[in-house]
Predicted model as a PDB file, atoms N, CA, C, CB and O in Angstrom, pLDDT in the B-factor column:
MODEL        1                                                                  
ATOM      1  N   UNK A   1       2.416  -6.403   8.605  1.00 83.00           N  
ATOM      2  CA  UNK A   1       2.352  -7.005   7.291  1.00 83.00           C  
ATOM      3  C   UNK A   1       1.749  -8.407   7.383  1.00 83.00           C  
ATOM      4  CB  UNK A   1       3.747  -7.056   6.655  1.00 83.00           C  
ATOM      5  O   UNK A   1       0.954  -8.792   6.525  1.00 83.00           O  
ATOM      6  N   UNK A   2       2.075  -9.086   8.295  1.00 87.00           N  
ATOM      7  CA  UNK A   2       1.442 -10.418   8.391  1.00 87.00           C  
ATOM      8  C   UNK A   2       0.046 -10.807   8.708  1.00 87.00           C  
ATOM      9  CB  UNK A   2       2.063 -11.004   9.214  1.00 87.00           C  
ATOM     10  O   UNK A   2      -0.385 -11.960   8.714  1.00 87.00           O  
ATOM     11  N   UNK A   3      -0.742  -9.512   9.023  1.00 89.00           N  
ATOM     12  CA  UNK A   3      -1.963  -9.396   9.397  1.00 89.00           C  
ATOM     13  C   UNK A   3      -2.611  -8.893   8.057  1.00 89.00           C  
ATOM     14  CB  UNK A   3      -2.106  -8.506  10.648  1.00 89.00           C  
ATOM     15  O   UNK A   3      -3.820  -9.079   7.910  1.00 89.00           O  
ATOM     16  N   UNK A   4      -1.867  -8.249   7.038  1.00 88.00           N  
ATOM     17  CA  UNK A   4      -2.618  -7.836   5.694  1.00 88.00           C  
ATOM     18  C   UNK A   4      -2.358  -9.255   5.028  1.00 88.00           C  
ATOM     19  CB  UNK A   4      -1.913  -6.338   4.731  1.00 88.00           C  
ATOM     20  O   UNK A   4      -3.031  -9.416   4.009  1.00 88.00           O  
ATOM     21  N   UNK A   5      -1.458 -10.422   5.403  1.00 88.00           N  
ATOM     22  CA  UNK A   5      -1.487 -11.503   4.379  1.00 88.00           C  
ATOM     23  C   UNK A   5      -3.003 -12.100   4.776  1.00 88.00           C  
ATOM     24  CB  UNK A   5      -0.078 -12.705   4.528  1.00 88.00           C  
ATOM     25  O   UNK A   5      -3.538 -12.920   4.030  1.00 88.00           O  
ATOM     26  N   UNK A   6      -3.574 -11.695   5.845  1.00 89.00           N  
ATOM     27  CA  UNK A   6      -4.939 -12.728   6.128  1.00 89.00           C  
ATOM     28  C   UNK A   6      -5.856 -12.216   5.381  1.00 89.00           C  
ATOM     29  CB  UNK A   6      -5.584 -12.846   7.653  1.00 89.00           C  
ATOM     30  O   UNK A   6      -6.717 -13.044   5.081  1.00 89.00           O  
ATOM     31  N   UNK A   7      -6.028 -11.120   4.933  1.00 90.00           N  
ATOM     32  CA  UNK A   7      -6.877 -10.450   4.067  1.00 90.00           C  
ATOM     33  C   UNK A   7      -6.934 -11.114   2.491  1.00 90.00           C  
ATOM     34  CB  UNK A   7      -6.378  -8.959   4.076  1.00 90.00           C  
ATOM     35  O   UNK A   7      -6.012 -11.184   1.679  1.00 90.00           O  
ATOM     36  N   UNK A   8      -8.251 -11.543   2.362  1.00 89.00           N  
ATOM     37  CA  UNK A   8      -8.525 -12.427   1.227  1.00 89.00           C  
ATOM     38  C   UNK A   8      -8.335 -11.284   0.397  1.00 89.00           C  
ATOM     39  CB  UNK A   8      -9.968 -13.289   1.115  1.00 89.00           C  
ATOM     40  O   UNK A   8      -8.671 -10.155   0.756  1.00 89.00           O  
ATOM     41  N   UNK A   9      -7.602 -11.639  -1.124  1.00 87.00           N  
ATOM     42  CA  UNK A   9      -7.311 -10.946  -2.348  1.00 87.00           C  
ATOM     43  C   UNK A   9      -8.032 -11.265  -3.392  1.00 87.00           C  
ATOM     44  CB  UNK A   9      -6.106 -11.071  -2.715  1.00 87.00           C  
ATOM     45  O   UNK A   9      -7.740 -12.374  -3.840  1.00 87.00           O  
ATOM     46  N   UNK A  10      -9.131 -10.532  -4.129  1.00 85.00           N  
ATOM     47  CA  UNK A  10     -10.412 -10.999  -4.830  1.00 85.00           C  
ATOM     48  C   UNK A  10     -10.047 -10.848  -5.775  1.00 85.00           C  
ATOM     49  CB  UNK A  10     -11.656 -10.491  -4.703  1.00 85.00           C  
ATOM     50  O   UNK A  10     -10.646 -11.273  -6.763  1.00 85.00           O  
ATOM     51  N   UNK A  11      -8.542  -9.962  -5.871  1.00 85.00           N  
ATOM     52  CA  UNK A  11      -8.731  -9.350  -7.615  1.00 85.00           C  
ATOM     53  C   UNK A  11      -8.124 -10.655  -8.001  1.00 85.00           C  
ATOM     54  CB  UNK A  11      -7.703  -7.638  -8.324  1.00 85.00           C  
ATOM     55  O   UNK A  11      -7.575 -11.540  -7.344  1.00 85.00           O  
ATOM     56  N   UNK A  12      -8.552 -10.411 -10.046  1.00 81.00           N  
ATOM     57  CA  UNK A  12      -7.851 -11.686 -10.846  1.00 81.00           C  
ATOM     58  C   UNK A  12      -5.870 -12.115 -10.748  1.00 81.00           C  
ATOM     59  CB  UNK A  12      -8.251 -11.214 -12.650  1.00 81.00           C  
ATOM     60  O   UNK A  12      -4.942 -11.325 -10.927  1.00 81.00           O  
ATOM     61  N   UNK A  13      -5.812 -13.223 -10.496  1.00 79.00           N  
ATOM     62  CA  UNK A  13      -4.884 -13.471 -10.045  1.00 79.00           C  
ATOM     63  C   UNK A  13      -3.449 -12.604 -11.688  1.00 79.00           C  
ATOM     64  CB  UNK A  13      -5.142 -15.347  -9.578  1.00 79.00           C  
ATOM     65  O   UNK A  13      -2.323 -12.109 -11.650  1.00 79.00           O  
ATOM     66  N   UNK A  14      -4.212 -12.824 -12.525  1.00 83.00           N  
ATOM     67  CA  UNK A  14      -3.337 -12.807 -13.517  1.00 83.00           C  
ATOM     68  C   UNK A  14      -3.352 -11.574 -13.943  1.00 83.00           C  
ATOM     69  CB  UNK A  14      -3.541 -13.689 -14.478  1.00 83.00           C  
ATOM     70  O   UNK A  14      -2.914 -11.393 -15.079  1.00 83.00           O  
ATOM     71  N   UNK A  15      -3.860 -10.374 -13.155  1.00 79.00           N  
ATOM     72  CA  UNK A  15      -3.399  -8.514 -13.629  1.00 79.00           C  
ATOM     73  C   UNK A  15      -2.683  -8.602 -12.448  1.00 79.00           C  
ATOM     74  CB  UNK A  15      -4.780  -6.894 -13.736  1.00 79.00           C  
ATOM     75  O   UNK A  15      -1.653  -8.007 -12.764  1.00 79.00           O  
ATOM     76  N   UNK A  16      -2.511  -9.029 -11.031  1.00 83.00           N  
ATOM     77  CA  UNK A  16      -1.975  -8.814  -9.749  1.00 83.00           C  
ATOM     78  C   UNK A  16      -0.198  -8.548 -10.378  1.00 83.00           C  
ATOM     79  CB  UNK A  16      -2.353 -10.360  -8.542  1.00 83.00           C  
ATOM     80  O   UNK A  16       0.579  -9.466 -10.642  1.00 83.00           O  
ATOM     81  N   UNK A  17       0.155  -6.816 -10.521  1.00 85.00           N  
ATOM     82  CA  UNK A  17       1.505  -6.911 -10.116  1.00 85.00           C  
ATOM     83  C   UNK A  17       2.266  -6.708  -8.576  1.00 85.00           C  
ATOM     84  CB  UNK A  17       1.994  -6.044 -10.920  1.00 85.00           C  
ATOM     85  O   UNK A  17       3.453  -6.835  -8.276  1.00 85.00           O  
ATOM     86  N   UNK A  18       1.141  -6.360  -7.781  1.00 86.00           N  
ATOM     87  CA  UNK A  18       1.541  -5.831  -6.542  1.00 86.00           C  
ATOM     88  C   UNK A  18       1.101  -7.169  -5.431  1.00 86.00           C  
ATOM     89  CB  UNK A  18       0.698  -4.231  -6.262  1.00 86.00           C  
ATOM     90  O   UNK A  18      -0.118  -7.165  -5.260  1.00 86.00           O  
ATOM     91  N   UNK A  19       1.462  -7.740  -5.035  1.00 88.00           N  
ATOM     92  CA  UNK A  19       0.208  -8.409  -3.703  1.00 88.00           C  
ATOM     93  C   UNK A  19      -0.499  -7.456  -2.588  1.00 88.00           C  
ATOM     94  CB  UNK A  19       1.053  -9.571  -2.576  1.00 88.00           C  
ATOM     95  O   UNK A  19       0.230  -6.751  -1.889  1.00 88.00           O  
ATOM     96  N   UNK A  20      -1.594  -7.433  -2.453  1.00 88.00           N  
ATOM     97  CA  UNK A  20      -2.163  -7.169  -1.977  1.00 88.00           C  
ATOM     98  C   UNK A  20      -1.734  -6.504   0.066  1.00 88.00           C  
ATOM     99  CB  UNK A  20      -2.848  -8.177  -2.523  1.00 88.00           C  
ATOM    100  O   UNK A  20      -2.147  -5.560   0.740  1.00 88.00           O  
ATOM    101  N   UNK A  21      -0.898  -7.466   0.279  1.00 89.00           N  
ATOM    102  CA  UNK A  21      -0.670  -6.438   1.611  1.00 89.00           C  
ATOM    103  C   UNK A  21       0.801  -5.840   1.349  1.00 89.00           C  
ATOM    104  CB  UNK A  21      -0.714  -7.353   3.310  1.00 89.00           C  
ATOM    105  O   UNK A  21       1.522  -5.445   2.265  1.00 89.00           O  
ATOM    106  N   UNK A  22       1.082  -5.825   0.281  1.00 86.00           N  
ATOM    107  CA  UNK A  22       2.430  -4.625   0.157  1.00 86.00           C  
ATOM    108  C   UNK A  22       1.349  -3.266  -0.432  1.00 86.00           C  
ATOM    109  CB  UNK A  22       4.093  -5.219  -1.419  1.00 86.00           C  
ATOM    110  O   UNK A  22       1.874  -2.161  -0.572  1.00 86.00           O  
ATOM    111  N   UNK A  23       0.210  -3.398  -0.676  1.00 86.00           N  
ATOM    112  CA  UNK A  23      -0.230  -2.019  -1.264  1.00 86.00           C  
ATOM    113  C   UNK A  23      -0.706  -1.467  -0.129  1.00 86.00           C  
ATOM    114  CB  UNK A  23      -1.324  -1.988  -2.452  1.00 86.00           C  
ATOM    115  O   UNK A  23      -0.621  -0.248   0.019  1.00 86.00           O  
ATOM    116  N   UNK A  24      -1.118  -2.048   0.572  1.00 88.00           N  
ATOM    117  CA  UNK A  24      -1.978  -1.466   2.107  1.00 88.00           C  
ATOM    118  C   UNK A  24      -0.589  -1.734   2.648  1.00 88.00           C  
ATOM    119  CB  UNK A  24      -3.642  -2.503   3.022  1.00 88.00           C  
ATOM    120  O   UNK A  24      -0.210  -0.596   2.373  1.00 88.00           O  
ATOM    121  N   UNK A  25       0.052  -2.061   2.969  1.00 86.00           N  
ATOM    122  CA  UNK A  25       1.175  -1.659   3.711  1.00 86.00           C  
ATOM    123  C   UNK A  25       2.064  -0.662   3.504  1.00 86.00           C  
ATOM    124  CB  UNK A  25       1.812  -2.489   3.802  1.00 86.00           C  
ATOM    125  O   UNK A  25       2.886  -0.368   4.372  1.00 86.00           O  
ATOM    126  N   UNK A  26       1.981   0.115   2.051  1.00 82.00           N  
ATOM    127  CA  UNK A  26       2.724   1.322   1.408  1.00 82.00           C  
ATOM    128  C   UNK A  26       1.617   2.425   1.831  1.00 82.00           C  
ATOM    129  CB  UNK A  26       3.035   1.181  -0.442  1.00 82.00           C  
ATOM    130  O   UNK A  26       2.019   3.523   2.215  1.00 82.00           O  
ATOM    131  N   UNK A  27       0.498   2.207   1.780  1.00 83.00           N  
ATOM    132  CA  UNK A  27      -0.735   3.465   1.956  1.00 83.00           C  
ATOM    133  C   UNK A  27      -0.656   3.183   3.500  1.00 83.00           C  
ATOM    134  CB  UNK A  27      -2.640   3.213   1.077  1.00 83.00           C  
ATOM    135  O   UNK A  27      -0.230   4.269   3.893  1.00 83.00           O  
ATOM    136  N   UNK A  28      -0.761   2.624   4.301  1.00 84.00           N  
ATOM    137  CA  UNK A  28      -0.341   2.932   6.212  1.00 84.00           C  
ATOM    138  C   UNK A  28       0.942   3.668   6.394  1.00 84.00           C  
ATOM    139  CB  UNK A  28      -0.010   1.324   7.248  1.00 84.00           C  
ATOM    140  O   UNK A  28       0.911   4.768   6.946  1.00 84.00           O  
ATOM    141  N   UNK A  29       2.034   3.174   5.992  1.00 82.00           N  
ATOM    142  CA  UNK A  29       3.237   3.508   6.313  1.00 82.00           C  
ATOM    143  C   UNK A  29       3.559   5.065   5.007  1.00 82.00           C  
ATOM    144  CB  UNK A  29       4.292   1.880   6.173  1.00 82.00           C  
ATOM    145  O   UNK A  29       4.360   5.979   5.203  1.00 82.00           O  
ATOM    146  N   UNK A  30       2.764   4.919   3.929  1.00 80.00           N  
ATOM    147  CA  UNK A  30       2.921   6.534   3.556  1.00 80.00           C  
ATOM    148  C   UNK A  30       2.043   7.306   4.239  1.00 80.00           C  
ATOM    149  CB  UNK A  30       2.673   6.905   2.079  1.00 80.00           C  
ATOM    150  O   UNK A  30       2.396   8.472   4.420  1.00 80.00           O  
ATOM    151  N   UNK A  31       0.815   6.909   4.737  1.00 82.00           N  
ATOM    152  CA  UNK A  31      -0.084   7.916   5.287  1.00 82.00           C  
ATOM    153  C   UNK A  31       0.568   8.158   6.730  1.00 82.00           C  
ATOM    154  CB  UNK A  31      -1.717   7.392   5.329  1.00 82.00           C  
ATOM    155  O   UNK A  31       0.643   9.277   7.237  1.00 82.00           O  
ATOM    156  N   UNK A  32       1.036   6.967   7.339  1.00 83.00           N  
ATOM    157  CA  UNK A  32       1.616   7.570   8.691  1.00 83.00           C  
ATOM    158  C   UNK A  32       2.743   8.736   8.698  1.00 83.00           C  
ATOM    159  CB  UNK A  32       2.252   6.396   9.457  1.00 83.00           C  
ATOM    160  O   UNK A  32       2.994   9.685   9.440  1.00 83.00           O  
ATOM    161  N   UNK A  33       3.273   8.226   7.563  1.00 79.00           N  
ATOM    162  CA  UNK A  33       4.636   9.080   6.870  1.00 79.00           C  
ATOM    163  C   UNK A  33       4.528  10.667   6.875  1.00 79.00           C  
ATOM    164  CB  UNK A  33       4.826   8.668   5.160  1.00 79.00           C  
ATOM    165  O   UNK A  33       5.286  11.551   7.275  1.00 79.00           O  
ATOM    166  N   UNK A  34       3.257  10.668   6.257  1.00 79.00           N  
ATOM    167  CA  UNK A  34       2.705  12.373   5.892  1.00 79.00           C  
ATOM    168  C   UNK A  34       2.148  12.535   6.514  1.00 79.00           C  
ATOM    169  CB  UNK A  34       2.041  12.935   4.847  1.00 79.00           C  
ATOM    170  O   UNK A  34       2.225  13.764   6.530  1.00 79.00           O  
ATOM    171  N   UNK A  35       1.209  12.199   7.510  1.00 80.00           N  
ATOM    172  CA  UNK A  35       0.429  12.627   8.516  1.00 80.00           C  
ATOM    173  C   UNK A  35      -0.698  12.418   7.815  1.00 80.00           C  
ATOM    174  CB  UNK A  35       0.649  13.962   9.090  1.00 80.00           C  
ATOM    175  O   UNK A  35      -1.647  13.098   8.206  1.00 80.00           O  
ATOM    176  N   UNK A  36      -0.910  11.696   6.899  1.00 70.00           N  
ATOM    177  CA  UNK A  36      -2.825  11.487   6.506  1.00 70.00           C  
ATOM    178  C   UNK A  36      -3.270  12.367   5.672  1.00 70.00           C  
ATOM    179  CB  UNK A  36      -3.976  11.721   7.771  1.00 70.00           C  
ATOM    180  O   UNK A  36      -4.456  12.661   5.517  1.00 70.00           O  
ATOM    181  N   UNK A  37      -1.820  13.080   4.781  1.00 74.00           N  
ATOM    182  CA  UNK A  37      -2.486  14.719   4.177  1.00 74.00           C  
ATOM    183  C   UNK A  37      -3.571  14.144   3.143  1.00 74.00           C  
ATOM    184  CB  UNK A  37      -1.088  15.981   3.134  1.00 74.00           C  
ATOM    185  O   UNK A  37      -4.750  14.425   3.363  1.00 74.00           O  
ATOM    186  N   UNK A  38      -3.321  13.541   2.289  1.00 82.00           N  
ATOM    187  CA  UNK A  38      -3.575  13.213   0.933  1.00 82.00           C  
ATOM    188  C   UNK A  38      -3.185  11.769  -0.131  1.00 82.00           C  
ATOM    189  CB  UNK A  38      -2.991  14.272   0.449  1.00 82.00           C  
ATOM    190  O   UNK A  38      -1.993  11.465  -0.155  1.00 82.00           O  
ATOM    191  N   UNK A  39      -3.959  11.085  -0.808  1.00 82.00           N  
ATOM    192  CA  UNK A  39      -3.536  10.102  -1.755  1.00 82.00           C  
ATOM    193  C   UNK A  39      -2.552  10.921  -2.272  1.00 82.00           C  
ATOM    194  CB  UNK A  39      -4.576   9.517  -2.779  1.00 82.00           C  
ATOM    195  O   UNK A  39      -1.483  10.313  -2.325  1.00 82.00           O  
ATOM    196  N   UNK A  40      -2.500  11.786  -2.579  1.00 83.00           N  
ATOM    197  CA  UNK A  40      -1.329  12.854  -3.869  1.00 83.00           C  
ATOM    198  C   UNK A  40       0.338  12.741  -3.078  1.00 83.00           C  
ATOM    199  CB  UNK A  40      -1.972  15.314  -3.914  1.00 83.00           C  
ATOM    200  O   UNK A  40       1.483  12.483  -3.450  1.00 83.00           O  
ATOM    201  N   UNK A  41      -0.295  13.073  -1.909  1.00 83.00           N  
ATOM    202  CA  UNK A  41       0.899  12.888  -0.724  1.00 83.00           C  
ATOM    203  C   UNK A  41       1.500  12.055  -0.591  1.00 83.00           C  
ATOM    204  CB  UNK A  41       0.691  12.911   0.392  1.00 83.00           C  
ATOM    205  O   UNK A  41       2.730  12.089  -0.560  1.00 83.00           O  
ATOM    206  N   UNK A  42       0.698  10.913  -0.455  1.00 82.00           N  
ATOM    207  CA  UNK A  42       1.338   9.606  -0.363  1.00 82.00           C  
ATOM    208  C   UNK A  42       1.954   8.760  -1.390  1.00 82.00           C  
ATOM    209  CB  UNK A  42       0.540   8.905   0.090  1.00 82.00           C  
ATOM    210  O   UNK A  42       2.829   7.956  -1.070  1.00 82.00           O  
ATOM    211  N   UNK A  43       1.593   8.874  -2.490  1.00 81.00           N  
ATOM    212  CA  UNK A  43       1.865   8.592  -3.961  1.00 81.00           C  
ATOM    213  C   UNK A  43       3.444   9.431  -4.025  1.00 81.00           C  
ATOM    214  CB  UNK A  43       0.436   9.322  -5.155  1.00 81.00           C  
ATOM    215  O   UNK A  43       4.424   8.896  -4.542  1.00 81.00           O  
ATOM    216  N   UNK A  44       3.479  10.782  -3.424  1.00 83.00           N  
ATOM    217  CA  UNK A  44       5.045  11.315  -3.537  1.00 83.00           C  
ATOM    218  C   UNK A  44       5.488  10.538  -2.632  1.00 83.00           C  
ATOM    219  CB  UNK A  44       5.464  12.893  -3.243  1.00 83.00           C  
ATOM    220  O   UNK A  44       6.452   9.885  -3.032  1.00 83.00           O  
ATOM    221  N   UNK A  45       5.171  10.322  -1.519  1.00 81.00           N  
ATOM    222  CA  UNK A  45       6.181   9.569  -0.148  1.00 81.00           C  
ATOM    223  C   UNK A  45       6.510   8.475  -1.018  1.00 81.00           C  
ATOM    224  CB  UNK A  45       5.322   8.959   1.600  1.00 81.00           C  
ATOM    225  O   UNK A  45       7.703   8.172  -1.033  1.00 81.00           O  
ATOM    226  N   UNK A  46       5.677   7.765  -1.798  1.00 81.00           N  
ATOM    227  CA  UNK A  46       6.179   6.125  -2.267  1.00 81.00           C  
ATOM    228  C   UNK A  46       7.241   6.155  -3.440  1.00 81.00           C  
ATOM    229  CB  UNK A  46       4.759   5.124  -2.923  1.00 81.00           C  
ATOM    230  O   UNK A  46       7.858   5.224  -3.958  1.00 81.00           O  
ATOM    231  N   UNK A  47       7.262   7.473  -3.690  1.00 83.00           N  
ATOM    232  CA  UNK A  47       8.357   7.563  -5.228  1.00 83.00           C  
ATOM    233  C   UNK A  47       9.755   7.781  -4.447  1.00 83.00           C  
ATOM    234  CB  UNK A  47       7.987   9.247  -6.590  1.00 83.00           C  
ATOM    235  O   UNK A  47      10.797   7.298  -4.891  1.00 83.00           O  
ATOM    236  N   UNK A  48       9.715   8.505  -3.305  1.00 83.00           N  
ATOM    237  CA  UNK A  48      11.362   8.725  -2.702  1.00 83.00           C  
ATOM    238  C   UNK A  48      11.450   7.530  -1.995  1.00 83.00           C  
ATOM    239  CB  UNK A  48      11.739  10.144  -1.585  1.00 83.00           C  
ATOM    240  O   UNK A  48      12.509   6.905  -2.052  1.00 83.00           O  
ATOM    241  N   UNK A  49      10.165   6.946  -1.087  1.00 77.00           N  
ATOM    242  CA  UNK A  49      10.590   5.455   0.026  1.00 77.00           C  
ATOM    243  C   UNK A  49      11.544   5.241  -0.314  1.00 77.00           C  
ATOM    244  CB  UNK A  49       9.882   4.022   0.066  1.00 77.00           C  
ATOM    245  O   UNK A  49      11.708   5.662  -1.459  1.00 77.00           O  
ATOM    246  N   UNK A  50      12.778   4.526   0.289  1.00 72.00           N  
ATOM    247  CA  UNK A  50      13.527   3.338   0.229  1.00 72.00           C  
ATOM    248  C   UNK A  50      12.777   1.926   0.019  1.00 72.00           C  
ATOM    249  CB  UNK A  50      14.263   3.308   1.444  1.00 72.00           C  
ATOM    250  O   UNK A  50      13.428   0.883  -0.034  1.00 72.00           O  
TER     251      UNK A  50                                                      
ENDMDL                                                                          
END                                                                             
């Protein structure tokens, strides 16, 4: 996670509800989760996550 905070965030500051390395940190850790099946996949892994 501390390596996605170095990653410059371009979008407008004022639609941002997510920051930027919690979204890439939910799509690694769901894709590792499922094995890489699918966005569809991973989008379910993020509705049960803890």
């Amino acid at each position: 996670m501390a390596r996605f905070q170095l990653i410059e965030d371009i979008r407008c500051a004022v639609k941002v509800r997510h920051t930027l390395e919690s979204i890439l940190g939910v799509m690694v850790f769901g894709s590792a989760a499922v094995g890489g099946d699918s966005i569809t996949a991973i989008s379910h892994w993020t509705h049960e996550a803890p």
